[in-house]
VOMARKOL-270201 format. One line per 5 residues: number of its first residue (from 1); for each residue x, y, z of C-alpha. Coordinates in steps of 0.5 Angstrom, whole numbers, padded with zeros to 4 digits. Example, Ala and Ser with C-alpha at 12.3 -4.5 7.8 and 13.67 -1.06 7.14 Angstrom:
% residues 2
1> 0025:-0009:0016; 0027:-0002:0014
This chain:
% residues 768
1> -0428:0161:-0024; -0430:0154:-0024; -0432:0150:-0018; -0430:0143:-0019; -0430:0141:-0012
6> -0433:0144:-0006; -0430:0141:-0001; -0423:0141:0002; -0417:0137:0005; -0416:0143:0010
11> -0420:0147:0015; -0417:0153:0015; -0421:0157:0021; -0420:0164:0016; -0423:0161:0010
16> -0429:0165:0007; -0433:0159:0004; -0433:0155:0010; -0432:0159:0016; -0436:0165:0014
21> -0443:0168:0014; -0446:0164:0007; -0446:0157:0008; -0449:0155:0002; -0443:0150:0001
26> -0447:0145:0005; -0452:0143:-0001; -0447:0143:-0006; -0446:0136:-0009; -0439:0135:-0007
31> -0435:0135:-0014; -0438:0138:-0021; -0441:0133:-0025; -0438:0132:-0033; -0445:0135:-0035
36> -0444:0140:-0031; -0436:0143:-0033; -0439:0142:-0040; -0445:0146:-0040; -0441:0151:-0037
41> -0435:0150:-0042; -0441:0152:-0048; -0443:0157:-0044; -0435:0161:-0044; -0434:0158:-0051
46> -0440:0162:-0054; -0440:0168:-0050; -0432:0168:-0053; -0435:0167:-0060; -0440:0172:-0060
51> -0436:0178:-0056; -0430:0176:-0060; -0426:0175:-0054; -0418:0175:-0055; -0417:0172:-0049
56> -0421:0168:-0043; -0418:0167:-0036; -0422:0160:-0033; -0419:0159:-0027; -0421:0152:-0023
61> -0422:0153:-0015; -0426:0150:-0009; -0425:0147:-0004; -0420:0143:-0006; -0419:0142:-0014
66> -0414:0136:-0013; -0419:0133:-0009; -0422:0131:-0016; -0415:0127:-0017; -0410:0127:-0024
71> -0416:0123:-0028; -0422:0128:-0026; -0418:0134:-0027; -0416:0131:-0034; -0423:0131:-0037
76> -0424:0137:-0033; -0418:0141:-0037; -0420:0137:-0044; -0427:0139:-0043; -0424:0146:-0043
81> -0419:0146:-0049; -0423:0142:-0054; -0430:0147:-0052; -0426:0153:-0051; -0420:0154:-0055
86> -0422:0154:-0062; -0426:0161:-0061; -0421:0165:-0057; -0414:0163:-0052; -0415:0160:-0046
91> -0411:0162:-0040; -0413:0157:-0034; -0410:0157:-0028; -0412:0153:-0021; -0412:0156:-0014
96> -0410:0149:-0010; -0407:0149:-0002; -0401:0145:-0005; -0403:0138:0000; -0404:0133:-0005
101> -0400:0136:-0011; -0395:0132:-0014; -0391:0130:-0021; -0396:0126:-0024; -0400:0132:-0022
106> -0395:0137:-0024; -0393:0133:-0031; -0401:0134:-0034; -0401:0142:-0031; -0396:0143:-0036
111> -0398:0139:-0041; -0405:0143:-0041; -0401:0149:-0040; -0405:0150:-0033; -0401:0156:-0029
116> -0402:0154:-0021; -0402:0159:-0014; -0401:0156:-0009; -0404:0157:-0002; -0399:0159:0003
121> -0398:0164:0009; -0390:0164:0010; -0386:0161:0016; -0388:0156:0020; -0391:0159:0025
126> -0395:0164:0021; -0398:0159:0016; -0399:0154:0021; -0404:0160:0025; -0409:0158:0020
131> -0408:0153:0015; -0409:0147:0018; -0412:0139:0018; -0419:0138:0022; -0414:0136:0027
136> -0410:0141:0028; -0404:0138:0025; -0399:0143:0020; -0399:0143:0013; -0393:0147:0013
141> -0388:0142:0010; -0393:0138:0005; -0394:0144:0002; -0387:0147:0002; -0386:0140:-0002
146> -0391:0142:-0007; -0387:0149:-0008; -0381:0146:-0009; -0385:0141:-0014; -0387:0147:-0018
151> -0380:0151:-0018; -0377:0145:-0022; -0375:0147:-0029; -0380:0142:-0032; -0385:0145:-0028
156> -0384:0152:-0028; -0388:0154:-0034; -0394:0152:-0029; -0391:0156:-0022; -0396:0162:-0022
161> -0394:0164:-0016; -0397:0164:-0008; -0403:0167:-0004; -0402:0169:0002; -0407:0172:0007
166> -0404:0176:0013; -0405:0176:0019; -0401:0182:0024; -0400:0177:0030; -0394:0174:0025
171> -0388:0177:0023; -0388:0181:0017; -0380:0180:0017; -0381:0172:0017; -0386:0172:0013
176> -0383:0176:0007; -0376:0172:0007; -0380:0165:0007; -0384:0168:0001; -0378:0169:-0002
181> -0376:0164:-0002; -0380:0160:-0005; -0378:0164:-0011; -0385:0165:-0013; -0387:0169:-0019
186> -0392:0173:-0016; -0395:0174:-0009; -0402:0176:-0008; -0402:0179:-0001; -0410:0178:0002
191> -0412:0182:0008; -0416:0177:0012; -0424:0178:0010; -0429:0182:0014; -0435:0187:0015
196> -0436:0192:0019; -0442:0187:0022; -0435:0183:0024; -0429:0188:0023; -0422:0186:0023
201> -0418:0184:0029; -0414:0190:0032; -0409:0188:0037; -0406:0192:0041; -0406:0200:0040
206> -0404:0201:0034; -0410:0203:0030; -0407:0201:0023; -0404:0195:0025; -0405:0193:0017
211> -0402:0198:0014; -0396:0198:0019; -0396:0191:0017; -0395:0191:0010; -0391:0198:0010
216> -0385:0194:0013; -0386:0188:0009; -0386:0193:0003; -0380:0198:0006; -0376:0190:0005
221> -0379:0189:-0002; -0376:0196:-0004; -0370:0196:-0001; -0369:0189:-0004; -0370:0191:-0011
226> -0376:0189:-0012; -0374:0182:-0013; -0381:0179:-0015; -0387:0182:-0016; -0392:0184:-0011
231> -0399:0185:-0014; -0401:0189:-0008; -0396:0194:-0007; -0396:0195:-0016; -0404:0196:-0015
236> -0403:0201:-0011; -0397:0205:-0013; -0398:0211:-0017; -0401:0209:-0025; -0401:0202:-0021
241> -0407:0199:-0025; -0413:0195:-0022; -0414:0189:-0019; -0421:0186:-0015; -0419:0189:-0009
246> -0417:0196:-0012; -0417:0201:-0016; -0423:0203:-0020; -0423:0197:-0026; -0430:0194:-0027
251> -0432:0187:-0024; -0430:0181:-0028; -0431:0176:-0025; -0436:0171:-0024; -0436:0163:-0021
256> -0439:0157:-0023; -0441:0153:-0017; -0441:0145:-0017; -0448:0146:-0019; -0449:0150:-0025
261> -0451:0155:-0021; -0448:0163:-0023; -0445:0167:-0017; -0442:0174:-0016; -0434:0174:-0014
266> -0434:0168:-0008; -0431:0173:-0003; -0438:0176:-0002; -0439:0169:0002; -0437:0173:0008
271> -0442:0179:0008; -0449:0175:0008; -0452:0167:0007; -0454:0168:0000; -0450:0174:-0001
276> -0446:0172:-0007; -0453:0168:-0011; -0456:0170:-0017; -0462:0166:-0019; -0460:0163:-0025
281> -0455:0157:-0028; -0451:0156:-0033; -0456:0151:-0037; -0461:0157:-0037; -0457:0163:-0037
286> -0452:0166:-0041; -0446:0170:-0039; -0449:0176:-0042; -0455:0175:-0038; -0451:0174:-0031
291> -0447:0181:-0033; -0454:0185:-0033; -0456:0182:-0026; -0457:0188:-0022; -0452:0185:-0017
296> -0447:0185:-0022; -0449:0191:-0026; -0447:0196:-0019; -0440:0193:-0020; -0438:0196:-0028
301> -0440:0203:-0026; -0433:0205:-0023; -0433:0211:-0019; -0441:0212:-0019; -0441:0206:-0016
306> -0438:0208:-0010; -0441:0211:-0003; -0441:0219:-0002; -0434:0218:0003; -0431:0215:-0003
311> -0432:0219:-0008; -0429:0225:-0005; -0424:0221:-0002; -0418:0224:-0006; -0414:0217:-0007
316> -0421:0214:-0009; -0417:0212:-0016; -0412:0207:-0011; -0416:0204:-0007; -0422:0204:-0011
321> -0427:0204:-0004; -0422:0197:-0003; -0426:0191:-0004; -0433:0190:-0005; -0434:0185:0001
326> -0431:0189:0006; -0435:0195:0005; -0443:0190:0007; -0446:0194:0014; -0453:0191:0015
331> -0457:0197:0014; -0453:0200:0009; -0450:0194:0004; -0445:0195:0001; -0446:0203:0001
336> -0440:0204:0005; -0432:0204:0005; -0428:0199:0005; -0427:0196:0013; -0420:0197:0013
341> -0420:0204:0010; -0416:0207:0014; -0411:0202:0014; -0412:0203:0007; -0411:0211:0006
346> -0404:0209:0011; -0401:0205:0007; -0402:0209:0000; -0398:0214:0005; -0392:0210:0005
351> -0391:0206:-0002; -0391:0215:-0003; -0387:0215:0002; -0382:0209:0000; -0382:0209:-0008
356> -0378:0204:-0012; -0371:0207:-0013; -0369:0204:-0018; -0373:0199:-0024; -0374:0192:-0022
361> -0369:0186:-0022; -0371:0179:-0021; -0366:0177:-0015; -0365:0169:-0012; -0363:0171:-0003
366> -0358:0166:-0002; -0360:0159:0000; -0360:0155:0005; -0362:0148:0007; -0367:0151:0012
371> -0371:0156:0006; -0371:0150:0002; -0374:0144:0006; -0371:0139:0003; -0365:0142:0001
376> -0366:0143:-0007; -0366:0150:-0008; -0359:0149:-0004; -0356:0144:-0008; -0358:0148:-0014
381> -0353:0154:-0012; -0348:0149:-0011; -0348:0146:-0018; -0348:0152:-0022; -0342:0156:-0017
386> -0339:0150:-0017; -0340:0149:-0025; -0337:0156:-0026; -0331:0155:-0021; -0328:0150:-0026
391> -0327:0156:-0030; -0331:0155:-0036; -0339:0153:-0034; -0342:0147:-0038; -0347:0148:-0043
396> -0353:0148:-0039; -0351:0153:-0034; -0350:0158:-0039; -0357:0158:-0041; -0359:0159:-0035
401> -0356:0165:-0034; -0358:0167:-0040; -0365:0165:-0039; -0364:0169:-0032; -0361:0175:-0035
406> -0368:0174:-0040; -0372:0175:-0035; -0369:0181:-0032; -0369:0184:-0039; -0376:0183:-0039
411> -0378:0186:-0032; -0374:0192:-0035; -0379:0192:-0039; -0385:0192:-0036; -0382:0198:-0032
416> -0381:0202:-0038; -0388:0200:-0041; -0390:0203:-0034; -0387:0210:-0037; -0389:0209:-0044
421> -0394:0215:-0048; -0398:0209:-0052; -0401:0202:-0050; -0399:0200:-0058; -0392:0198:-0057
426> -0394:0194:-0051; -0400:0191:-0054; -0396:0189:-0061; -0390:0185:-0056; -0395:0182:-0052
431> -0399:0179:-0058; -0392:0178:-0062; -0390:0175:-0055; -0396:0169:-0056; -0395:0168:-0063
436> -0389:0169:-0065; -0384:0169:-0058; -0378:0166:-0061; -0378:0173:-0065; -0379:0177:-0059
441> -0374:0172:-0055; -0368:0174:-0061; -0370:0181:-0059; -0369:0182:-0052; -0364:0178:-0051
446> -0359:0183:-0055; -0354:0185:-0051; -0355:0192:-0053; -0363:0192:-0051; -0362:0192:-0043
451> -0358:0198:-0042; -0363:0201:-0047; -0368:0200:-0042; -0364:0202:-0036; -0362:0209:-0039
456> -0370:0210:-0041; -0371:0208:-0033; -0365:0212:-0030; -0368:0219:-0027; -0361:0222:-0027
461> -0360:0221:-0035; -0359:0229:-0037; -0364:0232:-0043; -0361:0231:-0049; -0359:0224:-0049
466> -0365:0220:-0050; -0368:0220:-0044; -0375:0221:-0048; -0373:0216:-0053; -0378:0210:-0052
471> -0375:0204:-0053; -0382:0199:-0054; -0384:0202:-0061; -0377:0200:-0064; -0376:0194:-0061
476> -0384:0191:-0063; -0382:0194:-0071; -0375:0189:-0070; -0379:0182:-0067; -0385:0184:-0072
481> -0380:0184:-0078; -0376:0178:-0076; -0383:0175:-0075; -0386:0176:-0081; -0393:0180:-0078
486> -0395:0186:-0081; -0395:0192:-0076; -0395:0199:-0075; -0392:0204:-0070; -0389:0211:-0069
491> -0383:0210:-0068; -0378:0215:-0064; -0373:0218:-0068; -0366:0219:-0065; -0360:0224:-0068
496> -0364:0222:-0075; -0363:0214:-0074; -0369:0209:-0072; -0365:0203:-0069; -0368:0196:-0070
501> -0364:0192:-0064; -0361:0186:-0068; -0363:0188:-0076; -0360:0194:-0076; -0361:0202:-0077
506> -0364:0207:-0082; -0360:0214:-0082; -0364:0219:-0085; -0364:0226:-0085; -0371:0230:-0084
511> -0373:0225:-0080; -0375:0229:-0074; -0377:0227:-0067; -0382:0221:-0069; -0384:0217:-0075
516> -0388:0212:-0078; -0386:0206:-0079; -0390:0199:-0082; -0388:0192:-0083; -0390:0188:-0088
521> -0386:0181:-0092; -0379:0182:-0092; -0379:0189:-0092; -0381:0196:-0088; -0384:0203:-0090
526> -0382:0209:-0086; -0386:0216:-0087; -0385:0222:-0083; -0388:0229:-0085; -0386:0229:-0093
531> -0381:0223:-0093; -0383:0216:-0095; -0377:0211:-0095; -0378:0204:-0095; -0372:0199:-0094
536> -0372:0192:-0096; -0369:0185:-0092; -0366:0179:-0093; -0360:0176:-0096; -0362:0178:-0104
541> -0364:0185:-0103; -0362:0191:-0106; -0358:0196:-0101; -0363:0202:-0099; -0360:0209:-0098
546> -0359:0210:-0090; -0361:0203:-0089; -0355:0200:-0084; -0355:0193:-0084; -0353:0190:-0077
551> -0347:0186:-0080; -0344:0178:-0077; -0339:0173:-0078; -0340:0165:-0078; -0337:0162:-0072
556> -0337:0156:-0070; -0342:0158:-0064; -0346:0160:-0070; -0347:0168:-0072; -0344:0172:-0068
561> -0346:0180:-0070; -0340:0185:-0071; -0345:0190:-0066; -0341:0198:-0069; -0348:0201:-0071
566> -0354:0200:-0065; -0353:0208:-0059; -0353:0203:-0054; -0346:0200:-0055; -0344:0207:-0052
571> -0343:0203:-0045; -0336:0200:-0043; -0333:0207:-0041; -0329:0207:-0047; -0330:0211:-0053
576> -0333:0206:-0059; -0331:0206:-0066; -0337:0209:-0071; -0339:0204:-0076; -0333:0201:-0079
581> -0332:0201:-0086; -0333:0195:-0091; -0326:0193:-0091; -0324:0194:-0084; -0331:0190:-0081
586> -0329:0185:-0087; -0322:0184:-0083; -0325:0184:-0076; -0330:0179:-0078; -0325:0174:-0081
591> -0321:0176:-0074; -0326:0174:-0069; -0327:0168:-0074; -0320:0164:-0073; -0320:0167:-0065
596> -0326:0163:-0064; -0323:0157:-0067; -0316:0158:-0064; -0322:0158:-0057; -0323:0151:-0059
601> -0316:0149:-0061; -0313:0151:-0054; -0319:0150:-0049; -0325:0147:-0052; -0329:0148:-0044
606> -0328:0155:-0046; -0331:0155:-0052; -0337:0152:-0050; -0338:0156:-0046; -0337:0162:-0051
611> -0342:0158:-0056; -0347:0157:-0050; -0347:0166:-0050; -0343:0170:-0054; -0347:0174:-0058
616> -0344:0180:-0061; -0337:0184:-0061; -0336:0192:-0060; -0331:0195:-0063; -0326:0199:-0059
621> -0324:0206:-0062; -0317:0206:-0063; -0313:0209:-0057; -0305:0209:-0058; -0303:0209:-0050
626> -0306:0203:-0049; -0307:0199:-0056; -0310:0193:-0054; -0316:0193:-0050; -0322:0189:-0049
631> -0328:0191:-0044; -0335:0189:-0042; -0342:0192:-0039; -0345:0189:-0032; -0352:0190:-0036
636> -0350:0188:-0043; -0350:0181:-0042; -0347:0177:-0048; -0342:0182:-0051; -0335:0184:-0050
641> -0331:0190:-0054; -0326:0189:-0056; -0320:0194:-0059; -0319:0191:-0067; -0313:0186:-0068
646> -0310:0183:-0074; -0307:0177:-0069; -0313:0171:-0068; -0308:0169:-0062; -0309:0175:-0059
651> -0316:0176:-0059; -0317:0169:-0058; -0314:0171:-0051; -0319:0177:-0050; -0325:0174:-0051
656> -0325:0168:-0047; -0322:0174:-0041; -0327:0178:-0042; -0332:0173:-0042; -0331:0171:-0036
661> -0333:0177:-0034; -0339:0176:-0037; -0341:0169:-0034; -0340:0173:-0028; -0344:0178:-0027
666> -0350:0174:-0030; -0348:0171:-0023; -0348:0176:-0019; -0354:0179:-0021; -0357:0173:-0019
671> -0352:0171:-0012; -0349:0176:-0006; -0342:0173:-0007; -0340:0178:-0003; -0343:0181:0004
676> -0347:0187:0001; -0343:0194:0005; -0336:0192:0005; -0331:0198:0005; -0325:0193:0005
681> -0319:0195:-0001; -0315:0189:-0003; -0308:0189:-0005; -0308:0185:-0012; -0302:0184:-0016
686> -0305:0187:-0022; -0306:0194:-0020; -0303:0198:-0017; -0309:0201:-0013; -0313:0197:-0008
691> -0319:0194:-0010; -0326:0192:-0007; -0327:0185:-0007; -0331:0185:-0013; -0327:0187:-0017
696> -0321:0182:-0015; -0327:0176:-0016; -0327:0178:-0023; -0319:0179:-0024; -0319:0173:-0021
701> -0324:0170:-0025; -0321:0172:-0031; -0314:0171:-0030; -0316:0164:-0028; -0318:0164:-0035
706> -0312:0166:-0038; -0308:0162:-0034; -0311:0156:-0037; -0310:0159:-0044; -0303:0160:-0044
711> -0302:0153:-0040; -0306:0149:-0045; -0301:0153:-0050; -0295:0151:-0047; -0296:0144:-0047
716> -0296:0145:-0056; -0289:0148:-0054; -0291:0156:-0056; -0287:0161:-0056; -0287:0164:-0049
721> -0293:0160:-0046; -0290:0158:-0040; -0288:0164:-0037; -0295:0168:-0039; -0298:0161:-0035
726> -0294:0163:-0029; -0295:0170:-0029; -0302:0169:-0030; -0302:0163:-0025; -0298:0168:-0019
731> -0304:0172:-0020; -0309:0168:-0019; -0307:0165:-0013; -0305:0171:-0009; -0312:0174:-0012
736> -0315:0168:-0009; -0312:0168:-0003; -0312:0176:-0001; -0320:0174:-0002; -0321:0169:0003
741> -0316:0172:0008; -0321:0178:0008; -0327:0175:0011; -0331:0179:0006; -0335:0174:0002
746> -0341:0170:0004; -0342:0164:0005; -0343:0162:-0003; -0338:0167:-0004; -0333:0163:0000
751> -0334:0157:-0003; -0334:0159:-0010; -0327:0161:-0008; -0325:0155:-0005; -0327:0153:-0012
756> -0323:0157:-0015; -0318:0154:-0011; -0318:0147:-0012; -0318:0149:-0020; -0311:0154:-0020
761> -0309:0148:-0016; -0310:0143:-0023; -0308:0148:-0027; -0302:0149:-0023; -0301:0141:-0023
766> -0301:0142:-0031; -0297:0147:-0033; -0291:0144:-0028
């Protein structure tokens, strides 16, 4: 922790460098000097190069680091890069109050890839209780104006995410939604700091009033699916993992102040003047020096390190004796527990008591001019439902509910990770994720790769259909070989196949539970017991046996994989064809070819809609009651399935139907169009059972897709085409208005149907 000015803009009456019991800021030089930040850079770089350190974290603090300005911080963060960058890779990341933060300012956190938290306490009332100008004035909405900087698309790579000291005064309720909506990545949630010479503040009866507070905001945070990450209830649940304030981790943190001078962890300024000192300095003193001062020292000896009560503590492995701070009693020093240990020993009570239903998925509230400040995160909404009620949605829109749908993969993933027997898997995508992350990207965003996350993390999967199957191992061999990196991984084995998501799948008999599989240029070796097969890849490689490619076909949105092979496919509540024979997958392929071209012969915004997304097609097995069928899967996002059909007209209809299907369930995952616990059954033309609200959204929307193929054919005089527009229009329009005579929507959901709408009514005009 680097810091590069020790003043501040703020003067915030709960802030530990200046409020606190250390004062030593008073004698700091007010920014470090560039000799300074490059003594210290030389120091990082060479205890990076000697340690052969993969990865150094440097984080610029203060103070205020935006008091040094655009230009200073430039030199500062270029010092850094040239000096520490050629022996190891550099994560910086900046804690800043957000006042001075601005474009210029944001354009070169993203040009040096520098991650920002931002300093913020919640609702107005909560953030103004602390964070205020010397005199007195709010800094709510200046830094409202930095989170809004931060959540552009072009600066969303440096949003680190918020730290957010609690105070029990404030409303858990009003600060957890004001967090929220400022989508963060992450939060920090800080217990306000003190000793037992200056303990916490307790108003009224209640004697855990910490542990009351944070269990209400975190009964909101797991009843609403966990929609952002929130390190402390992570850290604390069970297997959670360790950060400063918890867990048994040994210290790693040291501070280099303004003057060179090496620090212990800054947080120990609230126990004692002087108490975070260390004697030494970065032009005397290397970082291996620092580490074996006895104050450091203490801190690497986990448990040992801990007073008599904590160590007979049984959930001394959570807490960790809390922070090192909070435990400071003069007399005794920092051989106690933490300050709020009962608060502590509560609340790991209830994150026991309240644990996650289900695995993490990313989820935006619905926004309102009043969470948004200015309005943007409003507008936002109103652009992407308002683009997709035309019917189709733009190009961009479609990436972004593919880069949502992305990242909610990736949150499923972390879930996994959390249940997987080995670290490797893990640690092999985390390295092929920085050096090769377009190969990683390719894997994940495979339809079929979520709901394999989702079975794994299902407790209601029955024995017996892989819900021991690790899915980490399969997927790092598949980016590994689309990125050319030698590895090497057990793979988990399911009925005799191992599965590369988006390559394809090796069938062998004998294989076992488990087997051994290494990549290496172009091809990959498996081994288990006796067997021992290697398989090569590419254009020109000879077949191998058991070896079942993933095959796809040109189209003009570009490969479209011809998915009959990957278990997961399994996901429609339709039976799926088994792997289809040469000539029949030849005559699909050359179907699905021209039906995409009829797509943009007939309604071309449609077809840029199934470029921008449309990824695979499932075959459906045949069924002689119902011949022509098509489907999607709620987690399967970029694939539809589909009955065989020899006519491209046909299938042409059938993609764009379901497709719609599929652009809106992206949406919902991220909007509440609908008022979530609605009981209501709507009478729709298209079924003969009433359906819930949900379901007429989707008919409506892909019958709007429909109607707006048959109209277009129409106009070129096809057979029949105006009266399957006015069926299909009859349809819609009663769906349309059925919704929005229930009074089931929310507000979104009202206007995106009001949308609608407008767009049946064009349509209507033109089929006239």
């Amino acid at each position: 922790m680097l810091k590069v000015h020790s003043r501040c803009d703020l003067s915030c009456d709960h802030c530990y460098v200046y409020q606190h019991a250390d004062q030593t800021w008073r004698d700091r030089p007010v920014r470090m000097a560039p000799a300074m930040v490059r003594a210290a850079a030389r120091r990082i770089a060479e205890h990076a190069r000697e340690h052969g350190l993969p990865v150094v974290h440097v984080v610029l603090h203060g103070g205020e680091p935006l008091l040094l300005g655009a230009a200073g911080l430039r030199e500062v963060l270029a010092e850094l890069r040239s000096a520490i960058s050629p022996w190891t890779r550099l994560d910086l990341r900046m804690q800043t109050n957000g006042v001075l933060l601005d474009e210029e300012l944001c354009r070169l956190f993203v040009e040096y890839d520098v991650r920002v938290g931002v300093s913020f306490d919640g609702d107005r009332a909560a953030n103004d209780r602390h964070r205020v100008f010397a005199h007195g004035g709010s800094s709510h909405d200046q830094v409202r104006r930095a989170l809004a900087l931060l959540r552009r698309p072009e600066h969303r790579t440096s949003y680190a995410g918020i730290l957010c000291t609690i105070d029990v005064r404030n409303d858990p309720d009003r600060v957890y939604e004001a967090l929220l909506a400022e989508s963060p990545p992450r939060v920090d949630l800080l217990l306000p700091h003190a000793t037992w010479d200056h303990p916490p503040d307790r108003p009224g009866p209640e004697p855990t009033p910490y542990a009351a507070w944070l269990g209400r905001v975190h009964r909101r945070w797991v009843d609403d699916g966990r929609p952002l990450s929130i390190r402390m209830f992570e850290a604390l649940s069970p297997g959670g993992g360790g950060t400063e304030a918890f867990g048994l981790a040994p210290a790693d943190v040291l501070v280099i102040e303004a003057d060179g001078s090496w620090e212990q962890v800054d947080s120990l300024k609230t126990a004692y003047h002087g108490a975070a000192g260390t004697g030494l300095d970065v032009f005397d003193h290397s970082v291996d020096e620092v580490a074996r001062h006895p104050a450091v020292a203490v801190r690497q000896d986990g448990v040992d390190g801990l007073c008599a009560t904590c160590r007979s503590c049984p959930v001394v492995d959570r807490c960790g004796g809390g922070l090192y701070a909070h435990r400071w009693r003069t007399g005794s020093g920092f051989d106690s527990p933490s300050v709020y240990c009962p608060d502590l020993l509560r609340l790991i009570d209830i994150v026991d008591a309240h644990p996650p239903r289900a695995a993490p998925v990313p989820r935006q509230r619905q926004a309102t001019p009043e969470m948004s400040g200015d309005g943007s995160a409003a507008a936002a909404v109103d652009d992407l439902l308002d683009d997709l009620a035309t019917g189709h949605g733009s190009a961009s829109t479609l990436a972004l509910l593919a880069a949502t749908q992305l990242s909610i993969t990736r949150a499923l993933l972390v879930a996994c990770r959390d249940r997987s027997a080995t670290t490797a898997a893990w640690e092999l995508l985390v390295h092929l994720d920085q050096v090769a992350p377009e190969a990683v990207r390719a894997v994940l965003a495979h339809p079929f790769v979520r709901p394999a996350l989702v079975h794994r993390l299902d407790p209601s999967t029955p024995p017996g259909l892989g819900a021991a199957v690790d899915p980490l191992p399969a997927l790092a061999i598949a980016a590994a070989l689309r990125a050319g990196v030698p590895a090497a991984l057990h793979v988990p084995v399911r009925a005799d196949a191992i599965t590369l998501p988006t390559l394809g799948s090796l069938v062998l008999p004998g294989l076992g539970e488990s087997a051994e599989v290494t990549v290496r240029a172009g091809e990959f070796q498996v081994r288990c017991g006796s067997v021992q097969h290697t398989v090569l890849l590419g254009p020109m490689a000879p077949p191998s046996i058991g070896w079942l490619p993933t095959r796809d076909v040109s189209v003009p949105g570009g490969r479209l994989l011809l998915e009959d092979g990957d278990p997961y496919r399994d996901c429609y509540g339709q039976r799926v064809e088994p792997r289809l024979e040469v000539p029949a997958a030849r005559a699909l392929g050359r179907t699905l070819a021209e039906a995409w071209r009829v797509v943009h012969r007939d309604v071309p915004a449609h077809a840029v809609a199934l470029d921008g997304g449309l990824r695979a097609v499932v075959p459906l097995a045949p069924d002689p009651a119902r011949p022509l069928r098509s489907a999607t899967a709620r987690h399967a996002f970029g694939a539809v399935a589909v009955t065989p059909h020899p006519d491209p007209e046909t299938m042409a209809v059938l993609l764009v139907h379901e497709w719609q299907h599929a652009k809106l369930g992206a949406v919902l995952d991220l909007y509440d169009l609908v008022e979530p616990g609605q009981d209501t059954r709507i009478r729709v033309p298209w079924r003969p059972d009433p359906r819930p609200p949900e379901g007429v959204l989707q008919g409506v929307y892909a019958h709007l897709a429909v109607t707006q193929v048959w109209r277009s054919r129409a106009a070129t005089d096809h057979p029949d085409a105006s009266a399957h527009a006015a069926h299909f229009l009859g349809w819609t329009r009663d769906g349309v208005d059925a919704l929005l005579a229930s009074r089931s929507l929310t507000a979104a959901g009202e206007r995106f149907v009001g949308q609608l709408r407008h767009a049946l009514e064009e349509t209507r005009v033109g089929s006239r």
